[in-house]
Backbone as JSON, one array per atom type, in Angstrom:
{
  "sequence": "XXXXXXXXXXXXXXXXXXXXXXXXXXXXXXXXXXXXXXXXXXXXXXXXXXXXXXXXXXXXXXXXXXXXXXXXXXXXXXXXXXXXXXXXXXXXXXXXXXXXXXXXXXXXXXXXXXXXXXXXXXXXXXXXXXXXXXXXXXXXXXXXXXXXXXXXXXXXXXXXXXXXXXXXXXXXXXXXXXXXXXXXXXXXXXXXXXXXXXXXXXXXXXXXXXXXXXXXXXXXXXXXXXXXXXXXXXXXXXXXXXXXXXXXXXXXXXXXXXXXXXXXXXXXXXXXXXXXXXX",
  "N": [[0.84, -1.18, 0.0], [0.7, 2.43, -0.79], [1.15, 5.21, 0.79], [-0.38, 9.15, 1.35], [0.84, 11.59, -0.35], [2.53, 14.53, -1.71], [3.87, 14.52, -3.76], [2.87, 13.02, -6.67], [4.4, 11.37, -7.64], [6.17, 10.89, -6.15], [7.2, 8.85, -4.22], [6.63, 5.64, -2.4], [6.91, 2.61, -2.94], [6.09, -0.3, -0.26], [7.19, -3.58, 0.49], [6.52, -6.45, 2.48], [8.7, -8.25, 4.61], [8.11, -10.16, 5.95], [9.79, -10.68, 8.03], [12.47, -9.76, 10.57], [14.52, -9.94, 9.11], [17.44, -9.38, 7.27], [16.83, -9.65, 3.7], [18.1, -11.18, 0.88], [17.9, -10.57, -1.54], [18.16, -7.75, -0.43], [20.71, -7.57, 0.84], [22.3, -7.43, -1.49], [21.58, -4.92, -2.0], [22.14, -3.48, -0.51], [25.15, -3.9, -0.26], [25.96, -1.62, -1.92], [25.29, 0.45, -0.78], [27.22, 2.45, 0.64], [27.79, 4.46, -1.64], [27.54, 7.74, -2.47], [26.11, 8.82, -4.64], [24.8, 7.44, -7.89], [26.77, 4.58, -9.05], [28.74, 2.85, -10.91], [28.4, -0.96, -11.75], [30.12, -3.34, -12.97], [30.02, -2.43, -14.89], [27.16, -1.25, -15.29], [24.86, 0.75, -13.89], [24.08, 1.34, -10.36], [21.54, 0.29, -9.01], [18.8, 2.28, -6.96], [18.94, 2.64, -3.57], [17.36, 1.43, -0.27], [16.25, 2.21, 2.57], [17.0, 0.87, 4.56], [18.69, -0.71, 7.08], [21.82, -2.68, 7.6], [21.67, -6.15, 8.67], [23.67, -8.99, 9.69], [23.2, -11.38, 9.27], [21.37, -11.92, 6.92], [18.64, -13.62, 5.08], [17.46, -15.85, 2.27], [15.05, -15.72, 1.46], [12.64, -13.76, 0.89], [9.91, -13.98, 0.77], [8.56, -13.08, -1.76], [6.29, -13.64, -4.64], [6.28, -14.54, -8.1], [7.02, -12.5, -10.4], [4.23, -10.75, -11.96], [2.8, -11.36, -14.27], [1.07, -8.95, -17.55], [-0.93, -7.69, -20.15], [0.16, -7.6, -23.14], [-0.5, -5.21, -24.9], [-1.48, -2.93, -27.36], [0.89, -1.54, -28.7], [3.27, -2.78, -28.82], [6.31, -3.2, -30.29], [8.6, -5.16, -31.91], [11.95, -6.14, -32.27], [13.55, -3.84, -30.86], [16.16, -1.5, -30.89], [19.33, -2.03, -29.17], [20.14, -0.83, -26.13], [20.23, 0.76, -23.31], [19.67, 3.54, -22.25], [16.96, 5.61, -23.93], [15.78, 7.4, -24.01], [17.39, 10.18, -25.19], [17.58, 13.36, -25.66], [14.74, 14.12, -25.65], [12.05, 15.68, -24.44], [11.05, 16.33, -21.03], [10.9, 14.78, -17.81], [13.68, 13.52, -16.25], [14.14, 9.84, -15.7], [15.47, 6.9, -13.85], [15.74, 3.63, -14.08], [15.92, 1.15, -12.12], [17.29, -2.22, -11.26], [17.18, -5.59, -9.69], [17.07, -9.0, -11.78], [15.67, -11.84, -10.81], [15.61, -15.3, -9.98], [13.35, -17.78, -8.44], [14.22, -19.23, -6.14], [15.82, -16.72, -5.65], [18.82, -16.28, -6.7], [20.63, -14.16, -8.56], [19.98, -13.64, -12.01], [22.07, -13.85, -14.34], [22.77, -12.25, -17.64], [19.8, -11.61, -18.56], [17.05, -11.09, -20.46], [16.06, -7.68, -21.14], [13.19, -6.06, -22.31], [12.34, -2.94, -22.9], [9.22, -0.41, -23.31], [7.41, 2.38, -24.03], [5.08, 5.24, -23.53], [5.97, 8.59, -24.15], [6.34, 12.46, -22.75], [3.83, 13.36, -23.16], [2.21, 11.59, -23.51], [2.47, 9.87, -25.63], [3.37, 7.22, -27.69], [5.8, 5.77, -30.07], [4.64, 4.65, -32.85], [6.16, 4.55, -35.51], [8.67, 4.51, -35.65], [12.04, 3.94, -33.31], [11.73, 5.57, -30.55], [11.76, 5.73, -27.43], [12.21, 3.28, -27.04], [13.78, -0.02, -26.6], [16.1, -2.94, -25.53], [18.1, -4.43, -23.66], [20.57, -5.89, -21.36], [20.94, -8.11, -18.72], [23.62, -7.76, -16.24], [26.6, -9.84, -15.02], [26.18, -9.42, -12.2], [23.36, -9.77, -12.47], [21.86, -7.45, -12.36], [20.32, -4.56, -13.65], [19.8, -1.6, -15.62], [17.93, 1.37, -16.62], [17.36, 4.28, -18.46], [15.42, 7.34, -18.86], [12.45, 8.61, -19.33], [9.89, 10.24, -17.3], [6.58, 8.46, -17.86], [4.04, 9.6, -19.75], [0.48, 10.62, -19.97], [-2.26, 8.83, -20.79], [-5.76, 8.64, -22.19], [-7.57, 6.76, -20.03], [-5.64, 5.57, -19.18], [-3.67, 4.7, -16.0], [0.0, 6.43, -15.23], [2.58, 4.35, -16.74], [5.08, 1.96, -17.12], [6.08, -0.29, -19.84], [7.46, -3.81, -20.04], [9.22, -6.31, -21.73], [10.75, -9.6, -20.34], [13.38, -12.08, -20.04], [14.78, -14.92, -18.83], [17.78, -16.16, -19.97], [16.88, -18.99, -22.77], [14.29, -19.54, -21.23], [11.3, -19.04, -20.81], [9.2, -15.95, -21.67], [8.29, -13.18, -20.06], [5.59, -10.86, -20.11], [4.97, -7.45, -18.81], [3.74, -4.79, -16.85], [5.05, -1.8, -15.33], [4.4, 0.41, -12.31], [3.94, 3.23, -10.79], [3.86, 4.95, -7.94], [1.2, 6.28, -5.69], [-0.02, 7.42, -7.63], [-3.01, 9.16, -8.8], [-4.95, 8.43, -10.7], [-4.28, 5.22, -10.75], [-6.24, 4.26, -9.18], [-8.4, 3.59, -11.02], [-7.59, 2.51, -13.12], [-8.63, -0.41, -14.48], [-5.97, -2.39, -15.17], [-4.12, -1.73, -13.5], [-2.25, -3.17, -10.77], [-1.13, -3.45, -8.03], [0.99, -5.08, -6.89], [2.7, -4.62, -8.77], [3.93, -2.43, -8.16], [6.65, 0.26, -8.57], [9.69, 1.41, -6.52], [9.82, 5.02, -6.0], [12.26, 7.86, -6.07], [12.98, 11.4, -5.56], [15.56, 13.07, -6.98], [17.99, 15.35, -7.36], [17.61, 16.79, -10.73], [15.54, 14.65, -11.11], [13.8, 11.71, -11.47], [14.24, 8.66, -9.43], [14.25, 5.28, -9.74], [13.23, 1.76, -8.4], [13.01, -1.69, -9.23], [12.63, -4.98, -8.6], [12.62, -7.98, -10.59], [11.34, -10.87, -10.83], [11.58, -13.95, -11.41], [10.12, -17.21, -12.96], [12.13, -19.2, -12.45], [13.73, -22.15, -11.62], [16.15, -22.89, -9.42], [19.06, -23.25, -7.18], [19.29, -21.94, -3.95], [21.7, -18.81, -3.21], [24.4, -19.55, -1.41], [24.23, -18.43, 2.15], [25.53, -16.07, 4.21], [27.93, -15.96, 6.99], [26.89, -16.25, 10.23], [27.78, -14.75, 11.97], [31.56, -12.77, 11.39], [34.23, -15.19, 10.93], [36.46, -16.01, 13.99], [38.73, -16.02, 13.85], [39.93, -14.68, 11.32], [42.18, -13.58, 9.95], [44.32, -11.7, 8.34], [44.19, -8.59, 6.62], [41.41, -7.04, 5.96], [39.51, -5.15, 7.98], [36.52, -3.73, 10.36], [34.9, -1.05, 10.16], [36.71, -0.19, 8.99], [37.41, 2.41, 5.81], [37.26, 1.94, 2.77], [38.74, 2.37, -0.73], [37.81, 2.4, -4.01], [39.85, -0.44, -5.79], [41.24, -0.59, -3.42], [43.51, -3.31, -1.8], [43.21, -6.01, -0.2], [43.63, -8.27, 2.59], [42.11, -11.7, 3.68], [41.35, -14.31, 5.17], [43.71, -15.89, 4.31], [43.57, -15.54, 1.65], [43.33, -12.77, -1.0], [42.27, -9.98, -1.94], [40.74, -7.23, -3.92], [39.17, -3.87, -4.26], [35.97, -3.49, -5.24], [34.03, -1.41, -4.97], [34.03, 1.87, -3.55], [33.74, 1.96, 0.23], [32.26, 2.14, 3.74], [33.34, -0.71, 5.94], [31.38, -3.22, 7.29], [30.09, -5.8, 9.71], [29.37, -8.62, 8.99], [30.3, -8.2, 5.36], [32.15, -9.11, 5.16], [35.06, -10.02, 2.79], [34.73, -12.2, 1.55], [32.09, -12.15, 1.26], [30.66, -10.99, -0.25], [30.82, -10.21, -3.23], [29.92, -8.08, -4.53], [31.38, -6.17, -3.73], [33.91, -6.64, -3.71], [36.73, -8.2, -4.95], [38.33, -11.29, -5.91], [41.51, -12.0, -5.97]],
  "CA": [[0.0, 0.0, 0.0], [0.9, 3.64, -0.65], [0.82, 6.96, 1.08], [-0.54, 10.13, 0.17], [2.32, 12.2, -0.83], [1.93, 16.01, -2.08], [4.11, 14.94, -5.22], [2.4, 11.87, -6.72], [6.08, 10.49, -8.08], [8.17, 10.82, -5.51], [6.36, 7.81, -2.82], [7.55, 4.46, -1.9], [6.22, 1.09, -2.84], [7.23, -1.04, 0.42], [6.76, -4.67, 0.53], [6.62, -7.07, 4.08], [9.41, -9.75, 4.31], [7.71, -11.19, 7.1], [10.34, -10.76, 9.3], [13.31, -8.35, 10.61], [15.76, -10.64, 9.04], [17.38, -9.03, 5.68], [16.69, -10.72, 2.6], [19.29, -11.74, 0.15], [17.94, -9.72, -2.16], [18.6, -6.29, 0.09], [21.78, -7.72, 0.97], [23.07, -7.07, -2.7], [21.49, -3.18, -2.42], [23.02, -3.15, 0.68], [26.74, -3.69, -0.81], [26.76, -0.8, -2.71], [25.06, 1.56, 0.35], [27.92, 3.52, 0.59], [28.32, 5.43, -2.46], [26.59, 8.8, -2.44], [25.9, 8.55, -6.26], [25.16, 6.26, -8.6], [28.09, 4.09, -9.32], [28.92, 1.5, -11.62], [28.71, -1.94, -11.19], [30.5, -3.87, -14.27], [29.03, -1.55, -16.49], [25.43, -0.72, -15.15], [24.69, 1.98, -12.68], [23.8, 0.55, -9.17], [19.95, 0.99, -8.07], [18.63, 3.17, -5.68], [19.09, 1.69, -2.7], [16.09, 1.62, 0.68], [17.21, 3.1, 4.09], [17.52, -0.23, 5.14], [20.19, -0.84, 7.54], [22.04, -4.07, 7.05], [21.96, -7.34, 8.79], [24.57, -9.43, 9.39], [22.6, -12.52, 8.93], [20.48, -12.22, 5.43], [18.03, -14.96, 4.68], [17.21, -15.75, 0.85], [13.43, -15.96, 0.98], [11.64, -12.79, 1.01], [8.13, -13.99, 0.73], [7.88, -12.44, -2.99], [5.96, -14.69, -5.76], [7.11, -14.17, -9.45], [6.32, -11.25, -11.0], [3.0, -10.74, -12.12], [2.22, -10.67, -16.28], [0.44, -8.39, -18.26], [-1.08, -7.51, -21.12], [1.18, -6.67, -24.19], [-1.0, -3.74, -25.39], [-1.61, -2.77, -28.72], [1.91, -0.68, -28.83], [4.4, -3.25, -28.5], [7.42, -3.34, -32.0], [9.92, -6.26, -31.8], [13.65, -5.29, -32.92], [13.96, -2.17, -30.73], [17.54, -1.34, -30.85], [20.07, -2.46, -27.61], [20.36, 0.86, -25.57], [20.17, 1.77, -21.41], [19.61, 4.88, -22.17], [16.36, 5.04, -24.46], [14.97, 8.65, -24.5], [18.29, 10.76, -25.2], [16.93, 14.61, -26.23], [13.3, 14.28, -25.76], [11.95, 16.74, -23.28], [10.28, 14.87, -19.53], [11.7, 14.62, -16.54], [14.51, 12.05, -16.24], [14.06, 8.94, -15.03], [16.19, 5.62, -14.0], [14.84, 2.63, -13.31], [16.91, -0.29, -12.06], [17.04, -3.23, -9.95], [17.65, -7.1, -10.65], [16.46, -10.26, -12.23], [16.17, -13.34, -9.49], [14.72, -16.77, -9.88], [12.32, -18.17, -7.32], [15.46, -18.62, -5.13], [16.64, -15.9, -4.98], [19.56, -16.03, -7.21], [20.21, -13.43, -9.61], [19.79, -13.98, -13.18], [22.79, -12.76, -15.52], [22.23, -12.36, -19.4], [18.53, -11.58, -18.71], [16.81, -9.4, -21.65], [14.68, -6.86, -20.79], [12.9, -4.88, -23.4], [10.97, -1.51, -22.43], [8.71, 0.31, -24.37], [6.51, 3.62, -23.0], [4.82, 6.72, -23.98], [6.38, 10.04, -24.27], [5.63, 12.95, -22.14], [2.16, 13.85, -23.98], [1.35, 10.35, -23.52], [1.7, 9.44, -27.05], [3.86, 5.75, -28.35], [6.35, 5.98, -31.46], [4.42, 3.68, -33.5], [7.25, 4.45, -36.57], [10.02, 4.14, -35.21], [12.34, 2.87, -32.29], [11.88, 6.15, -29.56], [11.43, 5.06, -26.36], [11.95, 1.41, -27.02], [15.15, -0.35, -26.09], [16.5, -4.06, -25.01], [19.12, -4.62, -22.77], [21.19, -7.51, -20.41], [21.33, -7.88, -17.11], [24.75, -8.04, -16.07], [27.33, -10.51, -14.13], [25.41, -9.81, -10.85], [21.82, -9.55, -12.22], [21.54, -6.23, -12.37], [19.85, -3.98, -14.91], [19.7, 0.05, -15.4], [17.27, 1.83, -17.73], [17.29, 6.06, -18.18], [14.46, 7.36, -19.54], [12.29, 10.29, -19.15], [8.67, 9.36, -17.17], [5.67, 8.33, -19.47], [3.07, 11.0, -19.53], [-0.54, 10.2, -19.18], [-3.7, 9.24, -21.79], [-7.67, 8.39, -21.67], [-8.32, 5.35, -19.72], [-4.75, 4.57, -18.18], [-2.48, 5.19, -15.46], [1.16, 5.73, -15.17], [3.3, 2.8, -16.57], [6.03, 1.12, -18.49], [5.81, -2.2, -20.41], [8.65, -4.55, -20.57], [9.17, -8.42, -21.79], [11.74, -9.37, -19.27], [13.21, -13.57, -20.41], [16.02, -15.68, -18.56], [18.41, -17.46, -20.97], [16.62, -20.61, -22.69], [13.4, -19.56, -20.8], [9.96, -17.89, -21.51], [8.86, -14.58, -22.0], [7.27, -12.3, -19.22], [5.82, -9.76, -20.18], [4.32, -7.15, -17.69], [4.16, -3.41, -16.83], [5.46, -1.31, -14.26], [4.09, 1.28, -12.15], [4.15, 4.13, -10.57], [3.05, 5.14, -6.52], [0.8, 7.81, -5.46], [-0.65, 8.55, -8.49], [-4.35, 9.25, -9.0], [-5.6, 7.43, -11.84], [-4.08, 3.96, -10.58], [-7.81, 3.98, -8.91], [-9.64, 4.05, -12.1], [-7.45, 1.65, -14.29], [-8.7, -1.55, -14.59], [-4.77, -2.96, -15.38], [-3.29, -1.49, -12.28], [-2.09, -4.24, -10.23], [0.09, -2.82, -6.65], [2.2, -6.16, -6.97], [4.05, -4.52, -9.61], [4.8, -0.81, -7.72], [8.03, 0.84, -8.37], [9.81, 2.73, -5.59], [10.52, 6.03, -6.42], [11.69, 8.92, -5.35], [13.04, 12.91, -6.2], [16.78, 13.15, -6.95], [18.92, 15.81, -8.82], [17.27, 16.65, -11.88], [14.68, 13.86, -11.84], [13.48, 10.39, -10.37], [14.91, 7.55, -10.03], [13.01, 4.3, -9.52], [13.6, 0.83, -8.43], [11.95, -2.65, -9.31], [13.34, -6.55, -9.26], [11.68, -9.12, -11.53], [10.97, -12.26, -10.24], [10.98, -15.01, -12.88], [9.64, -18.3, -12.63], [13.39, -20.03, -12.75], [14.17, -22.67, -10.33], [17.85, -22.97, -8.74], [19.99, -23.5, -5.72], [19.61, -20.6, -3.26], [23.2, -18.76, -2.81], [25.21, -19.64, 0.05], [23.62, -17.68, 3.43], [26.75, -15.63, 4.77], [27.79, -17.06, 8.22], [25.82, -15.16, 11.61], [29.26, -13.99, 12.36], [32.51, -13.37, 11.04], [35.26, -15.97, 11.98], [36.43, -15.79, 15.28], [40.55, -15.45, 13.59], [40.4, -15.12, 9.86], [43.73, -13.57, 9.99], [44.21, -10.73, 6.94], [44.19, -6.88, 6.72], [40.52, -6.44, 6.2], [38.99, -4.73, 9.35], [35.63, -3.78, 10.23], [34.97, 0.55, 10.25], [38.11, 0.97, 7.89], [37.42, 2.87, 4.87], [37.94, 1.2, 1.51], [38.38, 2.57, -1.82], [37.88, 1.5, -4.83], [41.5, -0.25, -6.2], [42.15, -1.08, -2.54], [43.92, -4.63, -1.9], [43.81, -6.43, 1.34], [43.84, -9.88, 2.49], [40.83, -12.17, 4.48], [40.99, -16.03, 5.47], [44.04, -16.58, 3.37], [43.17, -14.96, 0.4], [43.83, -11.84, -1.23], [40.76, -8.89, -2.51], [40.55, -5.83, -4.65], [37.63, -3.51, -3.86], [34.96, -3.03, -6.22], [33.22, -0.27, -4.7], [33.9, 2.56, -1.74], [32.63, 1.81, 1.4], [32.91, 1.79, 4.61], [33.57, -1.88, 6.51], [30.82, -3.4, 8.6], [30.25, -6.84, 10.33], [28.99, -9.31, 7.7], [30.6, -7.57, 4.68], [33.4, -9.66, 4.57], [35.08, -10.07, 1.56], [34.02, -13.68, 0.63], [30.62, -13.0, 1.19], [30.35, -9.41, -0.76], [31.36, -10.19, -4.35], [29.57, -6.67, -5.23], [32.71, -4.91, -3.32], [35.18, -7.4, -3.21], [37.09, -9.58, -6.45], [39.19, -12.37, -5.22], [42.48, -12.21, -6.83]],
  "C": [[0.88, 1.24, 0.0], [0.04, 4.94, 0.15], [0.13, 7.81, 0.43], [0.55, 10.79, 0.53], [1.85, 13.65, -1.75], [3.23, 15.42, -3.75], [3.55, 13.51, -5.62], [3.39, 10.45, -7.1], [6.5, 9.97, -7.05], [7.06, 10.26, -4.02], [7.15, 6.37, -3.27], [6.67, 3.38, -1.37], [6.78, 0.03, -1.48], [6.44, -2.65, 0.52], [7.23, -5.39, 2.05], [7.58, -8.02, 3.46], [9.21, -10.61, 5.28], [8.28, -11.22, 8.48], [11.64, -9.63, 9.32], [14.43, -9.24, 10.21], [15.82, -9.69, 7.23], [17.99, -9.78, 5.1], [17.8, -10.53, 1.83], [19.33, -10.92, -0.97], [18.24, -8.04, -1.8], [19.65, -6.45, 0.18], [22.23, -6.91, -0.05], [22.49, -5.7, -3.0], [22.19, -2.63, -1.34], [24.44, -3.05, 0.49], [26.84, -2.9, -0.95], [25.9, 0.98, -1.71], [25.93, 2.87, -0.09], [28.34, 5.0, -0.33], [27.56, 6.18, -2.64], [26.18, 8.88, -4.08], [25.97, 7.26, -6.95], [26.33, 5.55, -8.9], [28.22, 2.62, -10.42], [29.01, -0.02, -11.34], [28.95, -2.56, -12.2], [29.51, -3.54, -15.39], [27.83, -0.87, -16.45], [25.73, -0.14, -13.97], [23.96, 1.06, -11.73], [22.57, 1.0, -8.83], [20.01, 1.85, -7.02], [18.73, 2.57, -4.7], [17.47, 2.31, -1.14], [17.33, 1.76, 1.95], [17.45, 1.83, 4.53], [18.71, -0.89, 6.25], [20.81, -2.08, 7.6], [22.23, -5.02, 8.54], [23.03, -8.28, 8.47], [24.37, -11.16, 8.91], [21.33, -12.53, 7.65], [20.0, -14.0, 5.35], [17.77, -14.55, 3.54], [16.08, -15.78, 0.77], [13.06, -14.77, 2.08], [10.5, -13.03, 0.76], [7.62, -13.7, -1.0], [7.05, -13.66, -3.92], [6.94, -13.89, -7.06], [6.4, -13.36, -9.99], [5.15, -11.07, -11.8], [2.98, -10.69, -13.79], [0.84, -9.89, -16.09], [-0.34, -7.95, -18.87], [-0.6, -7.12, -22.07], [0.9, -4.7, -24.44], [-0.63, -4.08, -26.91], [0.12, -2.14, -29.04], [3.5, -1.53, -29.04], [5.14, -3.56, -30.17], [8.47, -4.57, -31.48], [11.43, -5.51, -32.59], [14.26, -4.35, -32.37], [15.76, -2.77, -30.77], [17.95, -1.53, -28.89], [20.74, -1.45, -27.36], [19.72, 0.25, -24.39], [19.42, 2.52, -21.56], [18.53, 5.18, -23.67], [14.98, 6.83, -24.85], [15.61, 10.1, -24.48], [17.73, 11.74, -26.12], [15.76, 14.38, -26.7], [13.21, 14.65, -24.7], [11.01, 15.69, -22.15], [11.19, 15.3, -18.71], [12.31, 13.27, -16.48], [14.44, 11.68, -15.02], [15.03, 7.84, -15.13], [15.76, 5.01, -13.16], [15.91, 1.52, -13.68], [16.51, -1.59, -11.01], [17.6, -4.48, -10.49], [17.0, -7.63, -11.19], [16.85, -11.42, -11.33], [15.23, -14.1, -10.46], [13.96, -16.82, -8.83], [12.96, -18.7, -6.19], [16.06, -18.21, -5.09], [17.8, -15.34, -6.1], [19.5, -15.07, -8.16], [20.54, -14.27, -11.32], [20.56, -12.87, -14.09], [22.44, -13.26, -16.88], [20.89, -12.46, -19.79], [18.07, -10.57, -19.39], [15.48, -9.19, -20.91], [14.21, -6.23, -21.9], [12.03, -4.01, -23.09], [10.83, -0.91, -23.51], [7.87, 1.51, -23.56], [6.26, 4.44, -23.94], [5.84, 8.01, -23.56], [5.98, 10.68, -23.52], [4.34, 13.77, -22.27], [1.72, 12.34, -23.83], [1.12, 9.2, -25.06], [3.25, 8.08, -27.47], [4.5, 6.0, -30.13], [5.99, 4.71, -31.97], [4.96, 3.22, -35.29], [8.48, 3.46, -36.47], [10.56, 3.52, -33.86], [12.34, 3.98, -30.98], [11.05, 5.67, -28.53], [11.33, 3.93, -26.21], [13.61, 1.23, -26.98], [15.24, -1.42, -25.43], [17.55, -3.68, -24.42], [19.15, -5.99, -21.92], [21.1, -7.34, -19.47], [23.03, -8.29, -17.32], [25.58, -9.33, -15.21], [25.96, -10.92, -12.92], [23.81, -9.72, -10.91], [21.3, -8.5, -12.19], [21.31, -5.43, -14.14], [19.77, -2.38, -14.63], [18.85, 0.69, -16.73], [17.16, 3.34, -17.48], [16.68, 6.48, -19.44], [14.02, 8.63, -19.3], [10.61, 9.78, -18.28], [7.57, 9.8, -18.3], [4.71, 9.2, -18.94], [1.61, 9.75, -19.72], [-2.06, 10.04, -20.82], [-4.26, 8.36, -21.54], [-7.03, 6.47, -21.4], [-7.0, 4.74, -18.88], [-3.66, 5.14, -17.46], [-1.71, 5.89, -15.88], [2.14, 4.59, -15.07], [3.94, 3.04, -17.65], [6.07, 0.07, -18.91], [7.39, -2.93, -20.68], [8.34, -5.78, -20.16], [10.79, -8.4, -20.91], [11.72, -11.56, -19.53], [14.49, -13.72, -19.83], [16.51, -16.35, -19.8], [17.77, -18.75, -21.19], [14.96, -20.16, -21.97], [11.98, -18.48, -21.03], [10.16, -16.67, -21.28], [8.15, -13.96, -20.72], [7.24, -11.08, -19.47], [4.88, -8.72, -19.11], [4.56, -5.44, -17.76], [4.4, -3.17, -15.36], [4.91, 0.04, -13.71], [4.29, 2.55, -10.8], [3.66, 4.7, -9.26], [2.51, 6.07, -6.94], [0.21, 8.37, -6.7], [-2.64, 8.15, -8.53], [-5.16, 8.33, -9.72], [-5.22, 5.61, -11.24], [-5.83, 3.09, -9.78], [-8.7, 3.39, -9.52], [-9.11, 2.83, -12.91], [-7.4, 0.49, -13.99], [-7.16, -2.69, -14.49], [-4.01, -3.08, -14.57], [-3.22, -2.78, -11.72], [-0.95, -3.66, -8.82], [0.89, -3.83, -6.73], [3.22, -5.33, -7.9], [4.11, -2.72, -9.71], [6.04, -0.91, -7.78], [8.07, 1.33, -7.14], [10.52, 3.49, -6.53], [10.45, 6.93, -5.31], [12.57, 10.04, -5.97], [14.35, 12.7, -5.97], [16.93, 14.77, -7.97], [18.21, 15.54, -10.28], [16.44, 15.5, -12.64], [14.25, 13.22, -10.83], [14.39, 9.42, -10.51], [13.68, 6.36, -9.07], [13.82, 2.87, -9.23], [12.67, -0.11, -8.32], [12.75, -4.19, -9.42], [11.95, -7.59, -9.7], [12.31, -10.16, -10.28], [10.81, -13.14, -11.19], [11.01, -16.67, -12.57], [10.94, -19.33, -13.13], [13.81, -20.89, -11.49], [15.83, -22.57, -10.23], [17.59, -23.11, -7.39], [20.07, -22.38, -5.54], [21.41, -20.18, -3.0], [23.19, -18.77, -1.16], [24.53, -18.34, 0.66], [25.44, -17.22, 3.88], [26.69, -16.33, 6.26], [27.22, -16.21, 9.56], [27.15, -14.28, 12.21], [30.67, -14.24, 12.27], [33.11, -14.34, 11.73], [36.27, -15.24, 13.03], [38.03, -14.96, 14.61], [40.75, -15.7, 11.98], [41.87, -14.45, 9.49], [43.37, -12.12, 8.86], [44.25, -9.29, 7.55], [42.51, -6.31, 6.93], [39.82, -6.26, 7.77], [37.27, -4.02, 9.18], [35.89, -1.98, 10.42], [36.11, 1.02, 9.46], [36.91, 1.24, 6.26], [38.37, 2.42, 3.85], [37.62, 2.26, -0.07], [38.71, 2.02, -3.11], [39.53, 0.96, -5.83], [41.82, -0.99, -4.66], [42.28, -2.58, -2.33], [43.86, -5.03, -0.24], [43.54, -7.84, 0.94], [42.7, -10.28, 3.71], [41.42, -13.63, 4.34], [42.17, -16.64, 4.41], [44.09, -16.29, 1.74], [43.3, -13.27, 0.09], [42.68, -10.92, -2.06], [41.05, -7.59, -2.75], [39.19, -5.17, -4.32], [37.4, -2.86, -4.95], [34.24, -1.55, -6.06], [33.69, 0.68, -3.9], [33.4, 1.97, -1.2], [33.07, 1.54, 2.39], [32.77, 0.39, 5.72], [32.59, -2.21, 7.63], [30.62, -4.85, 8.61], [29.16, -7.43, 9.11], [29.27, -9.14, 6.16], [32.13, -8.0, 4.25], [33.96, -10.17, 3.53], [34.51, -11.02, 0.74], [32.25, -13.66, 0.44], [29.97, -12.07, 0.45], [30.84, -9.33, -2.04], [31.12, -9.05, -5.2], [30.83, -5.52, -4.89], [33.79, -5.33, -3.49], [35.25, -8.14, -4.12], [38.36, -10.11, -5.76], [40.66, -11.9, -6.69], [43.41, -12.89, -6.62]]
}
């Protein structure tokens, strides 16, 4: 359920995980906490992240089901061109919308295509050509980034974006995405609250976050351990400040850091592959 909110954008889809334990999936928004700006993560900009404060014990089952389908809509083109970035000099307010691709445990899902399509800010669908349409991968860790502009508004429907969203080898989902706090979500038959974005007001725009869910079985990843080891020996420490480039050593082993950030209890290198590359 949503708030009311004096801007209808800028509100915050929150979902129950049942319990005060954090999920496996916050964990990995939790890695990249630290960096006051977007930041890269092998190539894709890192989601927004939730105030969340981290847990040193993450469980992999958040309660979620698999992401809800659709309706295509009349609007949908096959072929768009492979672009992020998907509404470069068209006037709107910029938007980025990120998050991951999991399976039904949990795991993330790399080399997952997404394809978004949307209206313009008049509300109106390039039914020529390829504006506002755009595929893309998820990356390494499952992660995806889309920058856009938000879709403007016509007769009969919300705020939303449509994207087919397919694991390697595995079906199609296609589904839309939407938008808190806004008015019309009342009125349109299509709306569905399972598939709220969070958003909220940044610097020159929104930014938004959403993870798919796709009906893929697997082996949950390894649970980190309730607390580091008692004597793993090494340089890394807990409250030091890391930047990115820096080298230390854990359990025997030797780690480059992926990200800034600063060092807290469960975050140890083996169990943080978003900050930390074994070398």
């Amino acid at each position: 359920m949503t708030g009311q909110h004096d801007d209808p954008l800028d509100a915050t889809a929150q979902t129950s995980t049942g319990g005060p334990a954090l999920t496996r999936k916050q964990l990995l928004r939790a890695a990249l906490v630290a960096a006051p700006l977007p930041i890269l993560l092998a190539g894709v900009p890192a989601l927004a992240r939730d105030g969340d404060a981290l847990d040193p014990t993450p469980v992999c089952d958040d309660g979620d089901d698999e992401t809800p389908p659709q309706m295509e809509g009349p609007y949908f083109k096959p072929d768009s061109p492979q672009r992020a970035a998907i509404a470069t000099g068209l006037p709107g307010t910029r938007l980025t919308v990120s998050g991951y691709v999991f399976g039904t445990s949990c795991q993330p899902i790399a080399g997952a295509l997404l394809d978004f399509w949307q209206a313009d800010s008049a509300g109106a669908y390039d039914n020529v050509g390829y504006r506002l349409r755009g595929h893309q991968y998820t990356n390494a860790q499952g992660a995806y980034s889309l920058t856009t502009i938000v879709p403007g508004l016509y007769p009969g429907r919300t705020r939303h974006l449509h994207v087919k969203v397919q694991a390697p080898g595995r079906p199609v989902l296609t589904t839309q995405l939407y938008f808190p706090g806004e008015p019309r979500n009342a009125t349109d038959s299509l709306y569905d609250p399972r598939l709220l974005m969070t958003v909220r007001s940044v610097a020159g725009g929104r930014e938004a976050t959403f993870d798919v869910v796709l009906e893929v079985p697997g082996v949950p990843p390894t649970t980190p351990p309730a607390t580091p080891p008692s004597t793993p020996g090494g340089t890394w420490a807990v409250g030091q400040v890391y930047a990115v480039g820096a080298q230390v050593t854990y359990g025997g082993a030797a780690y480059r850091c992926l990200q800034g950030h600063t060092a807290q209890p469960g975050w140890e290198p083996p169990n943080v592959p978003a900050l930390w590359q074994r070398l």
